[in-house]
C-alpha positions as CSV (number, residue, x, y, z in Angstrom):
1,X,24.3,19.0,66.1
2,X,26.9,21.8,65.9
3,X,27.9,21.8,70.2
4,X,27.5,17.4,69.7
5,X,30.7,17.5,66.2
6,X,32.3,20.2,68.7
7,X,32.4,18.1,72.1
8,X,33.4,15.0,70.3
9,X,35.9,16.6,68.6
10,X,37.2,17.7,71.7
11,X,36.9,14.4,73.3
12,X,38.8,12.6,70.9
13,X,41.5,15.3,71.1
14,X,41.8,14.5,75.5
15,X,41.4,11.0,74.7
16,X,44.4,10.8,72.7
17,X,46.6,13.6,74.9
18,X,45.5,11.1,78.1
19,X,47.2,7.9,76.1
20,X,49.9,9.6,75.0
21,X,50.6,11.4,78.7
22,X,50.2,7.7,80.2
23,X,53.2,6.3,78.5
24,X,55.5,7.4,80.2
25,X,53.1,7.4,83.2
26,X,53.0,3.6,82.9
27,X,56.9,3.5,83.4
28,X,56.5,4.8,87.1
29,X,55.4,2.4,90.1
30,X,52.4,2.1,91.5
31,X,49.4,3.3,89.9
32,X,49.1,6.7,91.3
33,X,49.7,9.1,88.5
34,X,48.1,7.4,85.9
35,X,45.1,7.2,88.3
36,X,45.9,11.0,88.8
37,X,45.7,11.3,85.0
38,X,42.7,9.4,84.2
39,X,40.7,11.4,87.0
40,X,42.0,14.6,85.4
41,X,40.7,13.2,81.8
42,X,37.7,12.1,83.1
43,X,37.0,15.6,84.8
44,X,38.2,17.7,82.2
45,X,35.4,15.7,79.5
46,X,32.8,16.5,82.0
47,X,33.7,20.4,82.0
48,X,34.1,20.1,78.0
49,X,29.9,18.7,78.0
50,X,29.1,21.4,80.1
51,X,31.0,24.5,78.4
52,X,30.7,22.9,74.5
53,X,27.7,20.8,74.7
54,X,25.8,22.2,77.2
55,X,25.0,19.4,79.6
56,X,25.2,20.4,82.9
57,X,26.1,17.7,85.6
58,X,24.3,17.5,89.0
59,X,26.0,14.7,91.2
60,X,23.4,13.5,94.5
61,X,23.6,11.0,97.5
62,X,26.9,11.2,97.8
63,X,26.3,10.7,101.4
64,X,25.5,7.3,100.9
65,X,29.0,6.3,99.4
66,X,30.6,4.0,102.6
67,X,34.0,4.5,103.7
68,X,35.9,1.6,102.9
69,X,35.5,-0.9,100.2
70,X,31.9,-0.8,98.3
71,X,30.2,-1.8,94.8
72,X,29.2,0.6,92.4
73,X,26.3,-0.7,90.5
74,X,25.5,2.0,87.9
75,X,22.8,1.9,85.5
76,X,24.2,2.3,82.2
77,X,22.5,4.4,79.3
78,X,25.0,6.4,77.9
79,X,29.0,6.4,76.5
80,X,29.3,9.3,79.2
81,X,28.4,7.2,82.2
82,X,32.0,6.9,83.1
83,X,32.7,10.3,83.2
84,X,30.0,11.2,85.8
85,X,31.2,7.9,88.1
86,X,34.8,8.2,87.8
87,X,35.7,10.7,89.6
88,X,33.2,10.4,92.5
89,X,34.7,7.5,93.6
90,X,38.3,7.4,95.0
91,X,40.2,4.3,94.6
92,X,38.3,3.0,91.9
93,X,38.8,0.3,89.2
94,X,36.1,-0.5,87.0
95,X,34.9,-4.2,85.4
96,X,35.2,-4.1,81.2
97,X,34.9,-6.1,78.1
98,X,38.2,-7.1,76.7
99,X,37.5,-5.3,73.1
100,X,39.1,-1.9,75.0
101,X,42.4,-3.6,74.4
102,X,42.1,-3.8,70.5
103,X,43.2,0.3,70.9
104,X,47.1,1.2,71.0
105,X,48.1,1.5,74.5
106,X,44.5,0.9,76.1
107,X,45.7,-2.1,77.6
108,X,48.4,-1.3,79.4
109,X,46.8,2.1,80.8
110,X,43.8,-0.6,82.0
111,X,45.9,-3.2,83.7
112,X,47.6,-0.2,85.5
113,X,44.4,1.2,86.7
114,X,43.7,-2.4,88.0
115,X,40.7,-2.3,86.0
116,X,38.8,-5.8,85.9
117,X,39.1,-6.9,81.9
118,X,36.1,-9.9,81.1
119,X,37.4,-12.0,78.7
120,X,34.2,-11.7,76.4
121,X,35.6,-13.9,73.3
122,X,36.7,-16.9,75.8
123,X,32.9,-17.8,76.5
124,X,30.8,-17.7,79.5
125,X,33.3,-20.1,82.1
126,X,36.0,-18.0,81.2
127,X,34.3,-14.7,81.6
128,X,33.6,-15.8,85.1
129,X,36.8,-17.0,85.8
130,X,38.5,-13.3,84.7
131,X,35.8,-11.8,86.6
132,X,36.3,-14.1,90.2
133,X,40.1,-13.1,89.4
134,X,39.8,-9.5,89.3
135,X,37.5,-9.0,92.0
136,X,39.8,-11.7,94.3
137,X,42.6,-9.1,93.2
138,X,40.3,-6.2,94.2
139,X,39.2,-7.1,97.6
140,X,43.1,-7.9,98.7
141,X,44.3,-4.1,97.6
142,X,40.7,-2.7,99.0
143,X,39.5,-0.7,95.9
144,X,36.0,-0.1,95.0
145,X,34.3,-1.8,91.7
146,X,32.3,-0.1,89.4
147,X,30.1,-2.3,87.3
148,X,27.2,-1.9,84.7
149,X,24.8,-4.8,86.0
150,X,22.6,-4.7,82.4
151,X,25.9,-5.3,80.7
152,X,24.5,-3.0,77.6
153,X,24.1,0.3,76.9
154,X,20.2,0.8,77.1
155,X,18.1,3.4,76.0
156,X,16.4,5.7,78.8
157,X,13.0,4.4,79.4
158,X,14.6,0.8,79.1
159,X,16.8,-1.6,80.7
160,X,17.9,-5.0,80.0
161,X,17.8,-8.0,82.7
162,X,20.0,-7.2,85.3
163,X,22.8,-10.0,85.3
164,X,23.8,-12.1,88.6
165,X,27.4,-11.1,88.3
166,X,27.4,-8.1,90.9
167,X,25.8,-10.6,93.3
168,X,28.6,-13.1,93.0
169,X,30.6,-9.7,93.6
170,X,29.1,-8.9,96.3
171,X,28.9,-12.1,97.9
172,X,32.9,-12.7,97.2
173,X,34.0,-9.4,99.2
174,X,31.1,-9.3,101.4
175,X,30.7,-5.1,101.1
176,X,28.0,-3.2,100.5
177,X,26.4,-2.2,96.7
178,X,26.0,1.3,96.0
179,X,23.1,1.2,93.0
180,X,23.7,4.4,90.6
181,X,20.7,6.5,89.2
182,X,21.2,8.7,86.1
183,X,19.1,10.6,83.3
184,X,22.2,11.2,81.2
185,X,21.2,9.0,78.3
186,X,18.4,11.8,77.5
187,X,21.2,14.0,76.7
188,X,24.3,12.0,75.7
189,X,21.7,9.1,73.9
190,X,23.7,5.7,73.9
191,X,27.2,6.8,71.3
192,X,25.3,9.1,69.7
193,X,26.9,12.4,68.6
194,X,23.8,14.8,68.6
195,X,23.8,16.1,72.3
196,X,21.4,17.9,73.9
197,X,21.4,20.7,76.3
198,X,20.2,20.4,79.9
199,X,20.8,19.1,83.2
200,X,21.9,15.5,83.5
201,X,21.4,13.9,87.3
202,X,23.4,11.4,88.5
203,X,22.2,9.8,91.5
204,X,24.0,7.5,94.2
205,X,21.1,5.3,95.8
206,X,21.1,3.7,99.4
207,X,23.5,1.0,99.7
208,X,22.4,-2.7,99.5
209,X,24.4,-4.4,102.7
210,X,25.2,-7.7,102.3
211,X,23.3,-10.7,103.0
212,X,20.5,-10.8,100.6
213,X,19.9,-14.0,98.5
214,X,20.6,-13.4,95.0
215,X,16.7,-13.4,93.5
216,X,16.2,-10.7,96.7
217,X,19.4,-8.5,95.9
218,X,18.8,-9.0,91.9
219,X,15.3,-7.6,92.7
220,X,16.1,-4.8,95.3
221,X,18.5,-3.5,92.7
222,X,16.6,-3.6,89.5
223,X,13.8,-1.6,91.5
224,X,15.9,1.0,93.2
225,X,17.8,1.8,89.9
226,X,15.1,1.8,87.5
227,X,12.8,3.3,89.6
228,X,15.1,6.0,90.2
229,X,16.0,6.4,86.7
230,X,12.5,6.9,85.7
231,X,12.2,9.6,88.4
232,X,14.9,11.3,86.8
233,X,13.5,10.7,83.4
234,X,10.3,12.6,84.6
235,X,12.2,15.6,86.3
236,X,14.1,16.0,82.8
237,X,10.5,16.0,81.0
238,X,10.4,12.8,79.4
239,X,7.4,10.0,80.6
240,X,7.1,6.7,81.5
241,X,8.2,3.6,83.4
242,X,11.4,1.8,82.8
243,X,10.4,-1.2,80.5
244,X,12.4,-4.7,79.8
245,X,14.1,-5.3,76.7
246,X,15.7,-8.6,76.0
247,X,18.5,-9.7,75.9
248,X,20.9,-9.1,72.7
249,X,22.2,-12.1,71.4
250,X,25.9,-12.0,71.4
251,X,27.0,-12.9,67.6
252,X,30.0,-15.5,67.0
């Protein structure tokens, strides 16, 4: 409990010296140092959970990343999943939930990165709509999406139904999907602060090329990933197949 109060304590600390450093990052053009910035964030959170916390981060497959433009379709178990991902990838933007813009400044740094904000309080047509806009936006400037196809946090050992969205992705810029493997959740758990020592894997799968219908995709993906994941699971000691959970029921 002591190396989890420690590593969120430093974590909050970056956190708020990144928002504060990409102020008057925001006033420059382009998008290059606050990309520059975040990437230094991200990396310098990653060397804080292996030095406080203890978790130490082995990164596979990256051989199977594809030059050019490509889908990251990560499996999503922990608050730390972004850390690993972010920067792996170069030129990356990433698909989120609008509720990141309720904190000071959060929006601005996001629509800088280019990120792809959902509008999750608009309903499902406008969702889509913000998402078809973002990727549109995406596939003109040639960056690579990362997106959590479960659309929740799940606990390792579970997943949720994989949603068609990364398909319509997919389909839209016609690139391949990169599907993303990890085991973090066993030692980061969900937003939990307890962390627990060991080695975390995350693990970049063979790409999906385009072309597959969207039952055939949505079924290759949920395989490769959770199938994966499981492996992973074992390796870090834990047993078991990946099992469904459904879906949560989004309150209004």
């Amino acid at each position: 409990m002591i190396r989890g109060l420690l590593f969120t304590g430093a974590y909050y600390a970056l956190s708020l010296l990144c928002i504060l450093l990409s102020l008057p990052a925001m006033l420059l053009p382009g998008s290059g140092a606050i990309r520059w910035l975040v990437r230094t964030y991200t990396c310098s959170v990653r060397f804080c959970l292996r030095w406080i916390a203890g978790i130490h981060i082995e990164v596979r497959g990256r051989e199977h990343l594809p030059q050019g433009a490509f889908i990251v379709a990560a499996k999503h178990q922990s608050w730390g999943d972004g850390f690993l991902v972010y920067p792996e990838v170069e030129n990356l933007v990433f698909v989120t939930g609008d509720h990141l813009e309720k904190y000071p400044f959060v929006g601005g740094i996001l629509r800088k990165l280019g990120a792809i904000v959902i509008d999750t309080c608009g309903g499902g047509n406008r969702s889509a709509e913000s998402l078809a806009e973002g990727v549109q936006r995406a596939k003109t400037d040639g960056r690579r999406i990362l997106i959590y196809p479960e659309g929740h946090l799940a606990p390792p050992g579970y997943h949720f139904p994989y949603k068609p969205g990364v398909w319509h992705m997919q389909k839209t810029m016609d690139v391949p999907v990169v599907p993303v493997a990890t085991n973090l959740g066993i030692f980061w758990r969900q937003q939990d602060i307890r962390k627990t020592p060991g080695k975390a894997v995350l693990e970049f799968l063979k790409p999906i090329e385009a072309g597959l219908s969207k039952s055939e995709f949505l079924s290759r993906l949920q395989t490769d990933t959770e199938e994966a994941s499981s492996s992973l699971a074992r390796e870090a000691g834990k047993t078991g197949q990946s099992e469904r959970l459904p879906a949560p029921v989004r309150a209004h």
